[in-house]
C-alpha positions in Angstrom: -57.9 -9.8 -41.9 -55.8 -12.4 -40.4 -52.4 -11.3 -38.9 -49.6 -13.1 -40.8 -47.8 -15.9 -38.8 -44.2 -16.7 -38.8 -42.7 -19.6 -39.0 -39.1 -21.3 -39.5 -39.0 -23.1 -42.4 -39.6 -26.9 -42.6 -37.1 -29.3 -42.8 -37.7 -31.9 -45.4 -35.1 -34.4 -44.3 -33.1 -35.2 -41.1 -29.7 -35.1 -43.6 -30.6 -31.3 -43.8 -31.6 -31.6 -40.3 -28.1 -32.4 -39.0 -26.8 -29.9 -41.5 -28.5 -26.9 -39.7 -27.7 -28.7 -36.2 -24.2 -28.7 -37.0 -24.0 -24.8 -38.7 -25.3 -23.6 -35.4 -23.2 -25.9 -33.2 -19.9 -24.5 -34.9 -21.8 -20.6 -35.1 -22.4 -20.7 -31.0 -18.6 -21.5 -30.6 -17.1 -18.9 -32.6 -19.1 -16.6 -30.8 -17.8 -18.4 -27.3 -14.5 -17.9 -28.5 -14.6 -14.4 -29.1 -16.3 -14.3 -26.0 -13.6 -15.6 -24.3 -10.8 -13.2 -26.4 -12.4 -9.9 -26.1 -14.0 -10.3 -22.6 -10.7 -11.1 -20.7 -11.1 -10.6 -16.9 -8.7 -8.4 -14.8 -7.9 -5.4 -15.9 -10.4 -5.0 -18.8 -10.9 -5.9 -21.8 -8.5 -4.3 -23.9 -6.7 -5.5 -27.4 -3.3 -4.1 -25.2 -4.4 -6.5 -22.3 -4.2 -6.0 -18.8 -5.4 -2.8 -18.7 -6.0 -0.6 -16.2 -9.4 1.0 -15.3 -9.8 3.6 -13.1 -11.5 2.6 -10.0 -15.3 2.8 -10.1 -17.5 5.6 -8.5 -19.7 4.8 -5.4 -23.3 6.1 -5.1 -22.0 9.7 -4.7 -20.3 10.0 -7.5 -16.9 9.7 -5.8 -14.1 6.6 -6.3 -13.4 3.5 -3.9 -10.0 4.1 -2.4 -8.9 2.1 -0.1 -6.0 2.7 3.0 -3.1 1.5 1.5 -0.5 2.8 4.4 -1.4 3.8 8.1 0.9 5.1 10.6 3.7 2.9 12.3 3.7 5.8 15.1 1.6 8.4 16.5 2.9 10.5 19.6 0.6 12.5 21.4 2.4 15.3 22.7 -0.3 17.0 26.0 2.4 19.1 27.1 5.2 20.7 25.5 8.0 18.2 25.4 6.0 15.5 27.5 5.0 12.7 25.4 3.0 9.7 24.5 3.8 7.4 21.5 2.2 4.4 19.4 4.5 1.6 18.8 5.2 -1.7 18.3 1.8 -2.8 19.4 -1.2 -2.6 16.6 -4.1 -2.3 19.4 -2.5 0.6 21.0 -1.7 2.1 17.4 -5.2 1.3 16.4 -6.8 2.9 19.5 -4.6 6.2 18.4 -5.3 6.2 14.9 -8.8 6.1 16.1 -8.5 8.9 17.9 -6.9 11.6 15.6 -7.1 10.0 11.8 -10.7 12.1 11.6 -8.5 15.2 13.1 -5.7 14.7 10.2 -8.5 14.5 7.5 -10.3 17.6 8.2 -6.8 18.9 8.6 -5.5 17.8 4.7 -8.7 19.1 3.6 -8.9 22.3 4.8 -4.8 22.5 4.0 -4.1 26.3 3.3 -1.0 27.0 0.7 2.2 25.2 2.3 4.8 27.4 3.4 8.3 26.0 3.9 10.0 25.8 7.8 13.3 25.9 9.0 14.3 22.5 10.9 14.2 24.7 14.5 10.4 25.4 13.5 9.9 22.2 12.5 11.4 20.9 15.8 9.9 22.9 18.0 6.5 21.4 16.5 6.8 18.2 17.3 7.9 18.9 20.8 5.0 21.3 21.3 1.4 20.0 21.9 -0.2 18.4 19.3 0.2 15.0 17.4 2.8 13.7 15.2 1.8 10.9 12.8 5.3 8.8 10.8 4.4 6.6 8.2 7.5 5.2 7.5 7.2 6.3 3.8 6.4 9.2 1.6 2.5 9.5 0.8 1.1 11.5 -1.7 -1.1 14.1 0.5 -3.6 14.0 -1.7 -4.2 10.4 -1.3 -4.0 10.3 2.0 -6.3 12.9 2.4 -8.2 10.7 -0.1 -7.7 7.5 2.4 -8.7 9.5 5.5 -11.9 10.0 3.8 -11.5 13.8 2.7 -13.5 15.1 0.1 -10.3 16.4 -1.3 -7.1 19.0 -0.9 -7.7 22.6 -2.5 -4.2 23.6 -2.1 -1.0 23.1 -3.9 0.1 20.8 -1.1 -1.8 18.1 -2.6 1.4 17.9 -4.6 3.3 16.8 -2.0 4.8 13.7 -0.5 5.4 13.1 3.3 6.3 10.6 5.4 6.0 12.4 9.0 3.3 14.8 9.8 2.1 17.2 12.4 -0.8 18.6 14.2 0.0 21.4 15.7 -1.6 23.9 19.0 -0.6 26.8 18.4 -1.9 30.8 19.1 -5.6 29.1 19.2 -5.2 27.9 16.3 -4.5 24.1 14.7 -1.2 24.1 12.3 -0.2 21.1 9.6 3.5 20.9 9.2 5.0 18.0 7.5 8.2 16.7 6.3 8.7 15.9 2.6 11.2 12.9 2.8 12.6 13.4 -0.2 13.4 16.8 -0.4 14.3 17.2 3.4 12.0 20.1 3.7 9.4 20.5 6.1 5.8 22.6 5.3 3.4 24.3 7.3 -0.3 25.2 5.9 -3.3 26.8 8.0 -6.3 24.6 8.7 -10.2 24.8 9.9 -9.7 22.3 13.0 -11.3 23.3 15.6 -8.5 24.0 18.4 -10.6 23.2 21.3 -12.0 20.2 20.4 -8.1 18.6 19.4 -6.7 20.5 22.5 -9.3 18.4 24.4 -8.8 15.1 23.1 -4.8 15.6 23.3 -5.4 16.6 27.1 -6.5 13.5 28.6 -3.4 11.2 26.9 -1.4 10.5 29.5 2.6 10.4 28.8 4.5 7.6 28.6 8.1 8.4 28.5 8.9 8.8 24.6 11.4 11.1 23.1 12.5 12.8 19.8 16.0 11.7 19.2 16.7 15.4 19.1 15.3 16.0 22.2 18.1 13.9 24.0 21.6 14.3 24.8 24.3 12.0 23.5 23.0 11.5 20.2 23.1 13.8 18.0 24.0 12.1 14.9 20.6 9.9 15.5 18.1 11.0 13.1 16.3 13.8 14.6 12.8 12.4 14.6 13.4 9.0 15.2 10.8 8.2 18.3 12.8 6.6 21.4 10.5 4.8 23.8 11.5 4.4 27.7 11.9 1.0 29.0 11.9 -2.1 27.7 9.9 -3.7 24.4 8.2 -6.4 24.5 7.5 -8.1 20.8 5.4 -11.1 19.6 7.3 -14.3 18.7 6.0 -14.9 15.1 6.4 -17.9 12.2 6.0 -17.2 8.8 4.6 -19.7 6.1 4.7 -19.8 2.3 0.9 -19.6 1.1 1.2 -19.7 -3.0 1.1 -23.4 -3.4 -2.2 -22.6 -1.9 -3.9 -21.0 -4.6 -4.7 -22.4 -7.7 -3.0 -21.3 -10.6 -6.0 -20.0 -13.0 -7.2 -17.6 -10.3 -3.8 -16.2 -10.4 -4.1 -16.2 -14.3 -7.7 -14.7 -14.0 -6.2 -11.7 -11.3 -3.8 -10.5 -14.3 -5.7 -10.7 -17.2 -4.7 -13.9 -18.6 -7.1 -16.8 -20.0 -6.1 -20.2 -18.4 -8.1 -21.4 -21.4 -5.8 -19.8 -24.1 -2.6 -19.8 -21.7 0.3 -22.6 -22.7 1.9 -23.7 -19.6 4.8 -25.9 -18.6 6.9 -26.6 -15.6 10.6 -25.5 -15.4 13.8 -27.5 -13.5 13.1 -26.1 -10.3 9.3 -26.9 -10.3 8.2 -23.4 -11.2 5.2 -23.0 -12.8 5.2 -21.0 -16.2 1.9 -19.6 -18.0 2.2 -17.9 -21.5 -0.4 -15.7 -23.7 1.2 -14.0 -26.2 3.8 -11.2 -24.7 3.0 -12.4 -21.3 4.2 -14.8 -18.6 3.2 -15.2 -15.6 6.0 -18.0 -13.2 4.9 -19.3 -10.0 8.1 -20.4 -8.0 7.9 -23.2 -5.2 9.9 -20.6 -3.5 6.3 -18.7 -2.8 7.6 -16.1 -5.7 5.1 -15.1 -8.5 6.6 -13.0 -11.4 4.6 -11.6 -13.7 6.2 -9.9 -17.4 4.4 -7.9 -20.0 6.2 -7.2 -23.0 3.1 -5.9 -25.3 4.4 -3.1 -26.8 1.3 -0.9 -25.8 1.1 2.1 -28.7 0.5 5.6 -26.4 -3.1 6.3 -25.8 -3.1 9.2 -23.7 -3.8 7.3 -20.4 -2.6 8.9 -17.0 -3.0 7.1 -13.6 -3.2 9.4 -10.6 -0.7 8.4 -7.6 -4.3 7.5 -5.7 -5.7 5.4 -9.0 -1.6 3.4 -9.4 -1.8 2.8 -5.9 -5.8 1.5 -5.7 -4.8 -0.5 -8.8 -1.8 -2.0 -7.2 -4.0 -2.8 -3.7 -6.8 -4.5 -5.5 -4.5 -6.8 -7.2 -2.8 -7.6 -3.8 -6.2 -8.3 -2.7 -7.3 -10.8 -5.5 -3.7 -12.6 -5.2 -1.8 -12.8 -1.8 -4.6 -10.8 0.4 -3.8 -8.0 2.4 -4.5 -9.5 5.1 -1.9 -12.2 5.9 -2.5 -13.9 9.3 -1.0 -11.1 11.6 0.4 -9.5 8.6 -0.5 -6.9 6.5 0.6 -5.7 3.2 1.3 -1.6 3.2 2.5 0.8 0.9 6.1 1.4 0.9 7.5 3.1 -1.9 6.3 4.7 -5.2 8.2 7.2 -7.6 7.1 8.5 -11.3 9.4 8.6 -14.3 7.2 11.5 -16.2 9.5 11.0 -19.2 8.2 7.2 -19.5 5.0 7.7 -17.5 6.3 4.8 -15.2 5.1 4.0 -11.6 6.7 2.3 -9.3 5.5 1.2 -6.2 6.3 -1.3 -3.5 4.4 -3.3 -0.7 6.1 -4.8 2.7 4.4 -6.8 5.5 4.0 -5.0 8.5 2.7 -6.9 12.2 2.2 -4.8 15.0 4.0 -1.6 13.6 7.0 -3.1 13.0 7.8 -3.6 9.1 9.1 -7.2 7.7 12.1 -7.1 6.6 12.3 -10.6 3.6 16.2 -11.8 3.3 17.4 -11.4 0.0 14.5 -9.0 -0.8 13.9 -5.7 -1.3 10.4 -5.7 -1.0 7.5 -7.9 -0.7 5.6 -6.9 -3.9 6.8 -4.2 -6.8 4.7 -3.3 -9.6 5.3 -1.2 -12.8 2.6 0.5 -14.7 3.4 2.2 -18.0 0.4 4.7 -18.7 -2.5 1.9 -17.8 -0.6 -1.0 -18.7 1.2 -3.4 -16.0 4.1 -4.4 -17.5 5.8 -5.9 -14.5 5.1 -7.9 -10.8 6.8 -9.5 -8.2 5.2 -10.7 -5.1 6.6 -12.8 -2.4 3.2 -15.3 -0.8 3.4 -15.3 2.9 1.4 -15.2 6.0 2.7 -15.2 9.5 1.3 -16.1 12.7 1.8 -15.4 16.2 3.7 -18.5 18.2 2.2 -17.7 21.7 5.5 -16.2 23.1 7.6 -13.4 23.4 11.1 -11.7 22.7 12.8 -8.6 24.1 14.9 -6.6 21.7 17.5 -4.0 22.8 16.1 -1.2 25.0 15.1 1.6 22.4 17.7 4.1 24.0 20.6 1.8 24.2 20.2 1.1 20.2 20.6 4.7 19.7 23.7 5.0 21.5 24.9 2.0 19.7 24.1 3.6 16.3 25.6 7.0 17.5 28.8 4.8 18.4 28.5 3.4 14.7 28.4 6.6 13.2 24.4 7.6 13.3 21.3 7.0 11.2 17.8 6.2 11.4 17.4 2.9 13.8 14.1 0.9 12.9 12.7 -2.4 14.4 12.0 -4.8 12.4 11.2 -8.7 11.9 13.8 -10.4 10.0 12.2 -13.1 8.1 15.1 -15.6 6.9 12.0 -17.9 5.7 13.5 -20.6 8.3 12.6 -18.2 11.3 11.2 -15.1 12.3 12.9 -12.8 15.0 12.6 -8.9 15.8 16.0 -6.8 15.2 17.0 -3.3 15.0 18.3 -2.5 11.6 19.7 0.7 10.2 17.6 2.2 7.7 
């Protein structure tokens, strides 16, 4: 028996011909336009929109994090009270880093159950031998631990924030104390290290003069752990340029969600550029500003970011948009809270060259987001990139600052670079 053949029908007349053309014509762009609606790029394709997604697993079943924050000092202590410190100069920080980051990992990891210090413990910690690691803001352990490329904290002290941190040699063994910013407390937990392979590799540092502010006469309304470096510092002379102009506008769009094909845009007084979509704008200022506004009223759905997913979330989308990487600059972690009562994050981002943070006139930061649940509802980041200028500027001494802010009544001195978007210079500011 023959097999049956299919086959379209026949069309009698090219009236009906053109009749079919045109039904499919107008069928393959509803689909397209659905398409477009449902499969919105970003942050997923949600009827919310911009949504977050958690960020994907690798081969081995565990997530891409990425650093978001390194240290803007590590002091290497050999002896007890004889130092070594990281500053102001990102190969030497680097070469640091390098050194002990694989030390502090194994350290978080291992972290036994945290118990709280008095200050005179925590003191004499960082002036014993070891290494002392300041961030200049308050990470979640966990994902730092998670950054440092730890499988992961067993302890309660993933529940912690700090900002300064501590290996310490002591009694044969390796001890993790660190400081929770916040709550002016300082921890100590047991670890695995092996305490002949960090006493070692702390041995052959050789000191360079630094000192805790504590460990000094003079100044004793200095904050305690403020690192003071001998001699004089020598800084980079840098410019700094406004890069948004040079990025086109849908790409921006595209990085938050938005469809430059369904946006509405205009162009306000000033020459900022406005995009709308329904309960969102997104304004790109000639000032280098871009401001982004949700104000979907997303209906609870259960969703809970981690501190490590809000801040991945947050780095990715610095990545698509500004870059992290900014000439000399780079964009770090500086701040992030929780509101459990409206599941809120907030974090915030500031350039950083050669260990010393940026400091933008007029600005608190250089980028703050806030997610509700896994919804950003707000952004605000300030396009920049900076460059070296081939010279060099010499900021007060480290030690006479101090006694200039003892004289003024104390607190933490930091140097920074004071970017007045006409000029760049280093300063010592009072944080």
């Amino acid at each position: 028996m023959r097999k049956p053949v299919f086959r379209l029908p026949r069309i009698k007349n090219r009236r009906r011909a053109a009749g079919w053309a045109q039904n499919i014509i107008i069928l393959v762009l509803v689909v397209s336009a659905v398409v477009l609606i449902s499969g919105r790029a970003g942050f997923g394709s949600d009827s919310q929109g911009n949504r977050f997604q958690a960020p994907a697993q690798d081969g081995d079943g565990g997530r891409n994090y990425g650093a978001a924050a390194e240290p803007m000092c590590v002091m290497v202590t050999p002896e007890d009270g004889v130092h070594s410190a990281a500053m102001y100069d990102s190969r030497t920080l680097e070469t640091y880093y390098t050194m002990y980051s694989s030390s502090l990992a194994e350290a978080l990891g291992s972290a036994g159950e945290p118990e709280e210090v008095s200050d005179s413990q925590w003191r004499s910690a960082l002036s014993g031998t070891g290494v002392y690691f300041d961030y200049y803001t308050d990470c979640q352990l966990s994902s730092l631990a998670i950054w440092l490329g730890a499988d992961g904290m067993s302890s309660s002290a993933s529940l912690h924030t700090a900002r300064r941190l501590c290996l310490s040699l002591e009694d044969g063994e390796v001890v993790l104390y660190y400081m929770r910013e916040r709550m002016g407390t300082a921890y100590r937990c047991s670890t695995d290290l092996s305490y002949t392979e960090l006493a070692g590799r702390i041995s052959g540092v050789s000191p360079n003069g630094a000192h805790f502010a504590f460990e000094l006469e003079d100044i004793p309304d200095v904050d305690d752990c403020t690192v003071i470096v001998e001699g004089v510092i020598d800084v980079h002379t840098i410019s700094g340029t406004n890069t948004l102009g040079s990025i086109r506008a849908d790409e921006l769009m595209d990085a938050f969600g938005i469809n430059s094909n369904l946006a509405q845009g205009y162009y306000e007084a000033d020459g900022t550029s406005v995009f709308l979509e329904g309960m969102v704008t997104l304004r790109l200022g000639t000032n280098g500003e871009l401001r982004f506004t949700n104000r979907t009223e997303a209906e609870p759905d259960g969703t809970e970011l981690s501190p490590s997913d809000a801040v991945e979330l947050t780095r990715r989308l610095l990545e698509r948009t500004v870059g992290l990487e900014n000439g000399v600059a780079a964009l770090r972690l500086s701040y992030i809270s929780y509101e459990r009562s409206t599941r809120e994050y907030t974090l915030r981002y500031d350039y950083a060259i050669d260990g010393l943070p940026v400091s933008l006139q007029g600005r608190e930061c250089a980028a703050e987001f806030r997610l509700t649940g896994g919804t950003m509802t707000y952004a605000d980041i300030l396009f920049r990139s900076y460059s070296y200028t081939g010279g060099t500027e010499r900021p007060l001494p480290a030690v006479l600052n101090a006694a200039a802010v003892q004289a003024d009544g104390g607190g933490e001195p930091r140097l920074v670079y004071i970017d007045s978007y006409s000029a760049v210079s280093a300063k010592w500011i009072i944080v």
